[in-house]
N, CA, C and O atoms as CSV, one atom per row, in Angstrom:
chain,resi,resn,atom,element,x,y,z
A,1,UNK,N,N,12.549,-2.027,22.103
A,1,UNK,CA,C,11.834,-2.965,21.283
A,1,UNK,C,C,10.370,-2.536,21.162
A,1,UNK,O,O,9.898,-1.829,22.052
A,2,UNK,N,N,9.449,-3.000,19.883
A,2,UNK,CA,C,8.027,-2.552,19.966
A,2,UNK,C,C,7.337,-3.552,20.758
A,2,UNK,O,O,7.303,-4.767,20.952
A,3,UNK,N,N,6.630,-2.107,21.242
A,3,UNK,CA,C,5.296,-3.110,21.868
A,3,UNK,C,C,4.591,-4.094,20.998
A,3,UNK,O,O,4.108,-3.939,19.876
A,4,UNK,N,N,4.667,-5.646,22.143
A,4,UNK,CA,C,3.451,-6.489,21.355
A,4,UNK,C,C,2.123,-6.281,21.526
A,4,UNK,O,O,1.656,-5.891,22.596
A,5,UNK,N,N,1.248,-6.588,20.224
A,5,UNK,CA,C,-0.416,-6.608,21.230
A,5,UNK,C,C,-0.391,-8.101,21.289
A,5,UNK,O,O,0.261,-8.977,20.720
A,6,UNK,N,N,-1.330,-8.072,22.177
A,6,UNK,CA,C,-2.168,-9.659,22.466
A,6,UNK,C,C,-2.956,-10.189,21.403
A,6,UNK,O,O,-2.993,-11.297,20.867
A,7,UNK,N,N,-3.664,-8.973,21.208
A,7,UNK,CA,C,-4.536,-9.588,20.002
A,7,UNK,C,C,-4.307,-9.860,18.648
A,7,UNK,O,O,-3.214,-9.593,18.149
A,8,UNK,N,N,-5.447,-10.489,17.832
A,8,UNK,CA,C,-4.883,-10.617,16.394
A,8,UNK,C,C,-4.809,-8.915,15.290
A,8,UNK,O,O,-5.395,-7.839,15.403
A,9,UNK,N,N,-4.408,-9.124,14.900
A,9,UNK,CA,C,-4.824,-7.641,13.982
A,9,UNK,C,C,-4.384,-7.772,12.580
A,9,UNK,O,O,-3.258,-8.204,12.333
A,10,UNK,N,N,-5.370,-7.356,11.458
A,10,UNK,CA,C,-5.232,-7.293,10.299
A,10,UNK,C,C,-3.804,-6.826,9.717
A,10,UNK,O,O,-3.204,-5.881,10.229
A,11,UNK,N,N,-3.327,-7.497,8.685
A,11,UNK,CA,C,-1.764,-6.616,8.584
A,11,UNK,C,C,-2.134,-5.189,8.057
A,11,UNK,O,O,-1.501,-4.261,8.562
A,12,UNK,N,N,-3.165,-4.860,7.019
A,12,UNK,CA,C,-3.743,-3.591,6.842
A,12,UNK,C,C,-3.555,-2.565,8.003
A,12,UNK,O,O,-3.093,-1.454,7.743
A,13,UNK,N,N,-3.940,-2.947,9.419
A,13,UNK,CA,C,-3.737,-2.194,10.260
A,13,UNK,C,C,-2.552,-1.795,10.451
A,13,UNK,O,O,-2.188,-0.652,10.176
A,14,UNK,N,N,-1.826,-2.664,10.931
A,14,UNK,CA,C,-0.388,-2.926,11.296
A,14,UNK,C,C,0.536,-2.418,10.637
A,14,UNK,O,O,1.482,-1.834,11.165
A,15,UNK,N,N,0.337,-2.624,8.939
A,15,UNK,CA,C,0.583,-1.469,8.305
A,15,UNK,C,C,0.415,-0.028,8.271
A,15,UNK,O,O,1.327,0.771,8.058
A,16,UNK,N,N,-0.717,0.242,8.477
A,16,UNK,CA,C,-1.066,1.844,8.456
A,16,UNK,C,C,-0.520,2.220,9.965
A,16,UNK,O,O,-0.349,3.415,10.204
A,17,UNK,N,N,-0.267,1.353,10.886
A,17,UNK,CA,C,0.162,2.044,12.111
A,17,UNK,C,C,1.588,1.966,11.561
A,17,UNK,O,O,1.966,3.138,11.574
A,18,UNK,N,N,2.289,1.428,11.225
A,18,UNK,CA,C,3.570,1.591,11.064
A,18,UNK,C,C,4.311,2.718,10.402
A,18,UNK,O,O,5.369,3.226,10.772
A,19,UNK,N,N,3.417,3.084,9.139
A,19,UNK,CA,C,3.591,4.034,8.133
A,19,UNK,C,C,3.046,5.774,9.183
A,19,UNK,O,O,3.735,6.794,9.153
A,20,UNK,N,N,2.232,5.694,9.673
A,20,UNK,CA,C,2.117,6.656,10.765
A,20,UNK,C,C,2.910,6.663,11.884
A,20,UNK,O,O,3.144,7.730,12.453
A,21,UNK,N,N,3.406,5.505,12.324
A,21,UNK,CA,C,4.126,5.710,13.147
A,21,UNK,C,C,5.668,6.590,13.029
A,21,UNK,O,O,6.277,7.326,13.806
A,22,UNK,N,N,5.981,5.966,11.308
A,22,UNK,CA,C,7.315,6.386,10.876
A,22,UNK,C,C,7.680,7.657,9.984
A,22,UNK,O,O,8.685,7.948,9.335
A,23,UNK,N,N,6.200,8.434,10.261
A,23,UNK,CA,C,5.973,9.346,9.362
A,23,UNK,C,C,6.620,8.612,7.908
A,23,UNK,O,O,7.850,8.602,7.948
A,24,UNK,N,N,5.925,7.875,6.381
A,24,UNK,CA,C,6.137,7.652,5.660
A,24,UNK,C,C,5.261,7.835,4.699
A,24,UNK,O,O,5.386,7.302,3.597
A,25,UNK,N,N,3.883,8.926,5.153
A,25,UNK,CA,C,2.945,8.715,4.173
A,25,UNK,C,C,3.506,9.755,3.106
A,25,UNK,O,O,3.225,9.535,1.928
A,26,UNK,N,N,4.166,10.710,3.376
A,26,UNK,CA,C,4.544,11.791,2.305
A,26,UNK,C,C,5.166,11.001,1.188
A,26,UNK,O,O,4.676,10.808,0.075
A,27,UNK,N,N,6.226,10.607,1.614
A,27,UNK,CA,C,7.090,9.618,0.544
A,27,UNK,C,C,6.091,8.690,-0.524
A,27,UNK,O,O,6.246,8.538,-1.736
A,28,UNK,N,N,4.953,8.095,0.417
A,28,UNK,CA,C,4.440,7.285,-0.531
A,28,UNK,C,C,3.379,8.178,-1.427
A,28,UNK,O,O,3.155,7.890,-2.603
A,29,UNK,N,N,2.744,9.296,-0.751
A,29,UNK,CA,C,2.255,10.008,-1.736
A,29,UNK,C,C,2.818,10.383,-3.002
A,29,UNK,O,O,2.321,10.591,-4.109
A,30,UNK,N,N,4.096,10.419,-2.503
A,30,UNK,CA,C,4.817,10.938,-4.279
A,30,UNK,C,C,5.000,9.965,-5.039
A,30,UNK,O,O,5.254,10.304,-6.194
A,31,UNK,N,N,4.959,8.357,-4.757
A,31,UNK,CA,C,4.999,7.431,-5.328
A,31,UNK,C,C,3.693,6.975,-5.835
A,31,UNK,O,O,3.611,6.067,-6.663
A,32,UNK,N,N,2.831,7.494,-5.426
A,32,UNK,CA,C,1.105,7.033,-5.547
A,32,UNK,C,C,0.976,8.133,-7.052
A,32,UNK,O,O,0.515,7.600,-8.061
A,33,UNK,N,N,1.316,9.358,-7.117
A,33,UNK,CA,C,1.157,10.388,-7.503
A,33,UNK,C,C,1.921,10.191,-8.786
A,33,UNK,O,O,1.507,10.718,-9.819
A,34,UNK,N,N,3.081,9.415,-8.773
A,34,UNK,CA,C,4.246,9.287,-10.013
A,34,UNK,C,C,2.904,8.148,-10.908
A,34,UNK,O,O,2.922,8.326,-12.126
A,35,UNK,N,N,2.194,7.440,-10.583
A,35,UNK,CA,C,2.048,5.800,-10.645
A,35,UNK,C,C,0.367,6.297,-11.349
A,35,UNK,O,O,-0.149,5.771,-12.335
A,36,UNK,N,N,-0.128,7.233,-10.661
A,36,UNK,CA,C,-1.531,7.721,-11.090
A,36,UNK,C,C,-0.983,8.884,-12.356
A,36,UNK,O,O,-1.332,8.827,-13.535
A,37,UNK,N,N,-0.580,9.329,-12.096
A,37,UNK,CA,C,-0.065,10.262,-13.467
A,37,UNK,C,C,0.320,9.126,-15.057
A,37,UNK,O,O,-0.184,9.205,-16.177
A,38,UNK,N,N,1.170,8.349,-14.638
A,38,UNK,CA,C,1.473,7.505,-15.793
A,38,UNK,C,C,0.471,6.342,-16.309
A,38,UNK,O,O,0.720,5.543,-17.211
A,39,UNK,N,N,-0.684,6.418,-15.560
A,39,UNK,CA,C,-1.920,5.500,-15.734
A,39,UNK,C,C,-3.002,6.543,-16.389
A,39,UNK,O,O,-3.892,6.244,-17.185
A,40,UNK,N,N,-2.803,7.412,-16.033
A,40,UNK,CA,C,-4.168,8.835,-16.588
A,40,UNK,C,C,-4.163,9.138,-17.772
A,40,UNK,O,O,-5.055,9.029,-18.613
A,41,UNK,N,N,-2.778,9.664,-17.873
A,41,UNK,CA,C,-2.049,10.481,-18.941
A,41,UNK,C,C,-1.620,9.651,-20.233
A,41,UNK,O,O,-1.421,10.130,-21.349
A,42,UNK,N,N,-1.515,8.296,-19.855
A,42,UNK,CA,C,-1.311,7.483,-20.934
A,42,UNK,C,C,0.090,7.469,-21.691
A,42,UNK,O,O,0.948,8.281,-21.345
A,43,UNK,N,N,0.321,6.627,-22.643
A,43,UNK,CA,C,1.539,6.927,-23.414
A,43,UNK,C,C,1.757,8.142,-24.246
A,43,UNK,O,O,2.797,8.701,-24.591
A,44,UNK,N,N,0.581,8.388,-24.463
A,44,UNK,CA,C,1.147,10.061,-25.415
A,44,UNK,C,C,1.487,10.905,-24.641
A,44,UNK,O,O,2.316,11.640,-25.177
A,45,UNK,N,N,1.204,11.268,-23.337
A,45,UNK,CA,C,1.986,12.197,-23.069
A,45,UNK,C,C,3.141,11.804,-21.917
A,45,UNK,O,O,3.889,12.642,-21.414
A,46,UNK,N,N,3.147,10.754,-21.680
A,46,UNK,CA,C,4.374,10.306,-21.192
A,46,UNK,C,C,5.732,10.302,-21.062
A,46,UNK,O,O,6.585,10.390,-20.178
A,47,UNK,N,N,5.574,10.072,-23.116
A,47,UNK,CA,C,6.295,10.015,-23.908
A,47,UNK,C,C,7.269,11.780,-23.924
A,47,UNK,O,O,8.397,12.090,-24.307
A,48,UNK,N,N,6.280,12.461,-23.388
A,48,UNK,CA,C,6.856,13.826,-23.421
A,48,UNK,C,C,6.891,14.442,-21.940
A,48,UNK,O,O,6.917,15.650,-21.705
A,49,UNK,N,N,6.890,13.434,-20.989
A,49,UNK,CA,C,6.995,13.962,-19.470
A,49,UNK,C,C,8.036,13.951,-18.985
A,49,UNK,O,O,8.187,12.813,-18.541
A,50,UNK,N,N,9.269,14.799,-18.694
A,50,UNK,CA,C,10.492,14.497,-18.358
A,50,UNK,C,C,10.692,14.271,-16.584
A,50,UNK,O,O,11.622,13.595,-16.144
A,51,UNK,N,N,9.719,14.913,-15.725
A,51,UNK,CA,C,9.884,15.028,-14.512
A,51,UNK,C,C,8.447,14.790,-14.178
A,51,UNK,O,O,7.490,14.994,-14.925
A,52,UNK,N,N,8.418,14.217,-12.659
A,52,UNK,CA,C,6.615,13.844,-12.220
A,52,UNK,C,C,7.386,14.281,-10.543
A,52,UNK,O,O,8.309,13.689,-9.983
A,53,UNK,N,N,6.690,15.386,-10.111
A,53,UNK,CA,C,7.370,15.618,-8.427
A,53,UNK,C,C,6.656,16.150,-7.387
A,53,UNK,O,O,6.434,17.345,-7.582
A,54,UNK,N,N,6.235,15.755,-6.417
A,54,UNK,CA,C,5.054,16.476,-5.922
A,54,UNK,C,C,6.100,17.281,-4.182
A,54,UNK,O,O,6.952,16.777,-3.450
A,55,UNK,N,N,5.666,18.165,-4.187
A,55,UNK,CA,C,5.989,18.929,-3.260
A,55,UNK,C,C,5.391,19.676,-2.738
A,55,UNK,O,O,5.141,20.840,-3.051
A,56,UNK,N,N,4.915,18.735,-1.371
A,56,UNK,CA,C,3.745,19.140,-0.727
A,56,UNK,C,C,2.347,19.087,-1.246
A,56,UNK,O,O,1.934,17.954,-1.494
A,57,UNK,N,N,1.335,20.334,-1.512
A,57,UNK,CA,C,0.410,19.549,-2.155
A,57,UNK,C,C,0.350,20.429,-3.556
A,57,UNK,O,O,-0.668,20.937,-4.026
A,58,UNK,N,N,1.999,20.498,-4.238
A,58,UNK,CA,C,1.942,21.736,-5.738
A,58,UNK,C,C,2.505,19.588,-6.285
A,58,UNK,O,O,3.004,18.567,-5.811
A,59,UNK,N,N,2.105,19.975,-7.133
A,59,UNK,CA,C,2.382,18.495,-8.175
A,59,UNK,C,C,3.197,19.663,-9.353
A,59,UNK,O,O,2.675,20.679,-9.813
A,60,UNK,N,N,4.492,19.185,-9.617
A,60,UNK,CA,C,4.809,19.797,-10.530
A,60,UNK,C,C,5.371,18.652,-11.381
A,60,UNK,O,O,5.747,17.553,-10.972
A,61,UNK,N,N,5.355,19.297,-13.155
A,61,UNK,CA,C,5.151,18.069,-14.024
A,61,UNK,C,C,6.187,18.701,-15.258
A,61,UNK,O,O,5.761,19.671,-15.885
A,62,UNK,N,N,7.193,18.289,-15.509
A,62,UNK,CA,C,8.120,18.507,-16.721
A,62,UNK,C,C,8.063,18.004,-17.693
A,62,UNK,O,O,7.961,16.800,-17.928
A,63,UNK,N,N,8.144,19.202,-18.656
A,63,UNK,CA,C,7.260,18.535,-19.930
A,63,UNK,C,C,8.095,18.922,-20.600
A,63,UNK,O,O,8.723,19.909,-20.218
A,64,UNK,N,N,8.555,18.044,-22.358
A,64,UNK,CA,C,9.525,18.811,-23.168
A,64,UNK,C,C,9.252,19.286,-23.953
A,64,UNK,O,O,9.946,20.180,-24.439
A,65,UNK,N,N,7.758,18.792,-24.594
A,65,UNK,CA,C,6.722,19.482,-25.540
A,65,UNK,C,C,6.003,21.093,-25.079
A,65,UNK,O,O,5.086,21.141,-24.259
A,66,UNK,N,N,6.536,22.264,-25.694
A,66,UNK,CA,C,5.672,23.669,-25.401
A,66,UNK,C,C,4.140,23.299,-25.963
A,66,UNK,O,O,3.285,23.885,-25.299
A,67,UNK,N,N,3.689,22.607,-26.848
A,67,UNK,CA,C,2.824,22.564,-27.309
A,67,UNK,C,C,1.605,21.876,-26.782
A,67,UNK,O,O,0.399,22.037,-26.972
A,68,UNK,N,N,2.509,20.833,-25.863
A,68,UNK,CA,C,1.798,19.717,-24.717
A,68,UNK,C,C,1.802,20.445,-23.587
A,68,UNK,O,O,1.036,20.044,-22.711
A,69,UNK,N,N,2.428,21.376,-23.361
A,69,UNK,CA,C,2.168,22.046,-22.143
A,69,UNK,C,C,1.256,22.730,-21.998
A,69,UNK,O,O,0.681,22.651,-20.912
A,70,UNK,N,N,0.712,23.737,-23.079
A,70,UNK,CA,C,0.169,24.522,-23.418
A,70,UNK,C,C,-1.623,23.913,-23.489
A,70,UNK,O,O,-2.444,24.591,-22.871
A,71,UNK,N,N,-2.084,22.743,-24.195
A,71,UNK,CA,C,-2.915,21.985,-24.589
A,71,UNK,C,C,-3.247,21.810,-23.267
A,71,UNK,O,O,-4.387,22.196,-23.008
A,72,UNK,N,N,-2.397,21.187,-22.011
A,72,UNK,CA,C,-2.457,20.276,-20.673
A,72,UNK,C,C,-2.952,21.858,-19.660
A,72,UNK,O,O,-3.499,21.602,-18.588
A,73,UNK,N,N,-2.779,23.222,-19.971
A,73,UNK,CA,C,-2.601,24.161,-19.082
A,73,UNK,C,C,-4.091,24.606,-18.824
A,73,UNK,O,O,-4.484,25.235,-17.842
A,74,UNK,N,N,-5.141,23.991,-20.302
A,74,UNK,CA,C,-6.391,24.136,-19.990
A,74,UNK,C,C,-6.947,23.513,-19.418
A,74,UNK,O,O,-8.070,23.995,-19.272
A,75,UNK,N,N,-6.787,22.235,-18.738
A,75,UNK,CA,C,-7.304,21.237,-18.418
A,75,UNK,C,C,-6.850,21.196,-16.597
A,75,UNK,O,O,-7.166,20.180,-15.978
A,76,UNK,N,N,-6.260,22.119,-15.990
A,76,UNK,CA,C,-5.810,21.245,-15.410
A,76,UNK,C,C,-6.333,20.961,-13.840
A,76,UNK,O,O,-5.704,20.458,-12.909
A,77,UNK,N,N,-7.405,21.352,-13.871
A,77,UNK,CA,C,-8.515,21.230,-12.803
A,77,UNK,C,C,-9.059,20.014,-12.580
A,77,UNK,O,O,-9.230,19.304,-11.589
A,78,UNK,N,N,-9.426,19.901,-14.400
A,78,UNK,CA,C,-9.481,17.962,-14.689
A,78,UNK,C,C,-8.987,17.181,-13.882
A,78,UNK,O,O,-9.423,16.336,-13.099
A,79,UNK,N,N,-7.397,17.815,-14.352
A,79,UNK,CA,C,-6.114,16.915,-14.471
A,79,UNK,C,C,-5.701,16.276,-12.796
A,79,UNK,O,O,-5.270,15.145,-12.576
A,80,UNK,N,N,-5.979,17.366,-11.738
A,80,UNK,CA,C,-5.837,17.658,-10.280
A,80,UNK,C,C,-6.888,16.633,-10.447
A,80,UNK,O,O,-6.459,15.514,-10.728
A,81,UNK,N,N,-8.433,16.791,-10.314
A,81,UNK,CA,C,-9.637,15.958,-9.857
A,81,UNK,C,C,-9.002,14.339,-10.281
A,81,UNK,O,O,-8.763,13.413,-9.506
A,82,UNK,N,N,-8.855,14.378,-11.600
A,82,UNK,CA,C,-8.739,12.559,-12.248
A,82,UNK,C,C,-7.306,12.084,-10.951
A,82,UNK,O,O,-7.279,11.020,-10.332
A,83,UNK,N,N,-6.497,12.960,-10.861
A,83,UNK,CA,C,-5.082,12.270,-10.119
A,83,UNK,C,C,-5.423,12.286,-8.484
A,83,UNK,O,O,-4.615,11.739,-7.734
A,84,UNK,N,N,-6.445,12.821,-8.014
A,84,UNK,CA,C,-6.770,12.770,-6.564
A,84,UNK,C,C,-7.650,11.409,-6.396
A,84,UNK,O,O,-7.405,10.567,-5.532
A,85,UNK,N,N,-9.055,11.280,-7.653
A,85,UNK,CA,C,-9.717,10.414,-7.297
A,85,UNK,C,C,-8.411,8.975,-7.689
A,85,UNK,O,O,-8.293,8.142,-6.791
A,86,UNK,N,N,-7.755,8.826,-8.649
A,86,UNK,CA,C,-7.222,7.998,-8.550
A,86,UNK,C,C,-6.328,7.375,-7.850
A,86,UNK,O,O,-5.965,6.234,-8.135
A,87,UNK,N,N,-5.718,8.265,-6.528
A,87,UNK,CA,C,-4.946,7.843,-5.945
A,87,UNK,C,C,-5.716,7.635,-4.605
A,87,UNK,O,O,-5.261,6.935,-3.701
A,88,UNK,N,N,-6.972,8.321,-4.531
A,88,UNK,CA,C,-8.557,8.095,-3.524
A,88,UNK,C,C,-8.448,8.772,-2.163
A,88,UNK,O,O,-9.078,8.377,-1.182
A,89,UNK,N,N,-7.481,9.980,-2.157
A,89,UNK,CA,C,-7.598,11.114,-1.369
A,89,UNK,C,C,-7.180,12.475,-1.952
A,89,UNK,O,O,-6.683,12.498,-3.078
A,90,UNK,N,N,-7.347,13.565,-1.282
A,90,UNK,CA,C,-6.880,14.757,-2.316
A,90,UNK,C,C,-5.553,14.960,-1.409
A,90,UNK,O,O,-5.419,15.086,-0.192
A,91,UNK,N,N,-4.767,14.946,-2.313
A,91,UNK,CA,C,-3.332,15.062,-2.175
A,91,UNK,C,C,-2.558,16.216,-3.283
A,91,UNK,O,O,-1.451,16.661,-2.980
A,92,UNK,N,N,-3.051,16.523,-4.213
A,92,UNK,CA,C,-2.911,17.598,-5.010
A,92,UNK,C,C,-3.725,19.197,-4.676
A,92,UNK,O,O,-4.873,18.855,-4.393
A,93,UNK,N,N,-3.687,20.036,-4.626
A,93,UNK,CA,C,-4.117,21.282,-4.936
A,93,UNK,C,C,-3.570,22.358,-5.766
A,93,UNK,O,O,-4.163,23.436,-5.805
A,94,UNK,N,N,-2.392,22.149,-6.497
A,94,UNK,CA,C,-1.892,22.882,-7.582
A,94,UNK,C,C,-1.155,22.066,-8.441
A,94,UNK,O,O,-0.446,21.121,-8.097
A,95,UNK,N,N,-1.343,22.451,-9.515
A,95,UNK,CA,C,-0.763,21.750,-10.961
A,95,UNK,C,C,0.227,22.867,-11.717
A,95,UNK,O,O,-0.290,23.661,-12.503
A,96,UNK,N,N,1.774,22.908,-11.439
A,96,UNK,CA,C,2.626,23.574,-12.395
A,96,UNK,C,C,2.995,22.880,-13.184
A,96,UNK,O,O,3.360,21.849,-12.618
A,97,UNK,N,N,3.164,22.799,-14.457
A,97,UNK,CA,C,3.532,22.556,-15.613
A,97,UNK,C,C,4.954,23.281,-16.187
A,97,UNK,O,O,5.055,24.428,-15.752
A,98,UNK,N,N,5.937,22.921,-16.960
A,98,UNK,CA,C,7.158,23.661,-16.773
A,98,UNK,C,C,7.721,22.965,-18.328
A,98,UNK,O,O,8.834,23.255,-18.767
């Protein structure tokens, strides 16, 4: 059974000990990462995103448009910075496009 504490504690805490405890932050990174991509990127290119997958710290992004890929391939230093600050740690360091 888990240890009780005595004291009171914020559920914030209690949370973040739990999620460390259960190793679960990876999982939620890719869910933070799916959720900041579809808030950035907006409906236009959404509309043409077939896959959002992060593995490890490569974010890879399936696209069905060559033309949207191509447009997105200059940017994507941007693209890494806007999806780190928005999810408010750096969790990205490479952007493949496919």
């Amino acid at each position: 059974m888990a240890k009780r504490h005595n004291e009171n504690l914020p559920i914030s805490d209690i949370l973040k000990e739990f999620v460390e405890k259960n190793k679960l932050q990876s999982g939620l990174d890719k869910v933070d990462v799916k959720d900041a991509w579809a808030k950035i990127m907006g409906n236009g290119v959404n509309n043409y995103t077939t896959d959002v997958s992060l593995d490890r710290d490569t974010l890879y992004i399936g696209l069905s448009s060559s033309v949207l890929r191509e447009e997105l391939s200059f940017g994507k230093q941007k693209i890494i910075d806007m999806l780190n600050e928005s999810i408010g740690k750096k969790v990205i360091n490479k952007l493949v496009l496919r």
